[in-house]
C-alpha positions, 0 to 999 in steps of 0.5 A: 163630473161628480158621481152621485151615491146619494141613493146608492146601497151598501151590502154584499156583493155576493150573498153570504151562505146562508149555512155559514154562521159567522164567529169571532175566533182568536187562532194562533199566528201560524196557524193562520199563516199556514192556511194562507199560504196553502191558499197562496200555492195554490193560486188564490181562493179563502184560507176561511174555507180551508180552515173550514175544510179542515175542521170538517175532515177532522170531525169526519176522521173522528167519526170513523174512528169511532165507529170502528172502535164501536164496531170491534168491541160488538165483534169480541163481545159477539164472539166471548158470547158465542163462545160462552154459549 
């Protein structure tokens, strides 16, 4: 019996998140290589996603450090003010 795909589609399986933007991006070896094998111990999953997940803590992590640096130049300004005044 010979399968007919004639009319048959080509696509995804699962559709892609439509808030993920897909890229072209050269990354060093090991670096890929050390995501891969954190996917690895842990049983499976997609190396892209943490590396994904990295991205966005490292920006969080940038956020909050500036924040803080924000937040203790307002405090030793507010307090030569009051000090001066």
């Amino acid at each position: 019996m010979t399968e007919d795909f004639s009319n048959g589609k080509r696509g995804a399986i699962v559709s892609p998140d439509p808030n993920k933007v897909r890229i072209t991006i050269r990354l060093d070896g090991d670096i890929v290589n050390h995501f891969k094998e954190l996917v690895n111990k842990s049983g499976g999953g997609n190396y892209q996603t943490l590396i994904n997940d990295a991205l966005k803590e490292h920006i969080k992590n940038q956020n909050e450090s500036l924040e803080s640096t924000l937040r203790k130049v307002i405090r030793d300004e507010l307090h030569e003010f009051k000090q001066a005044g």
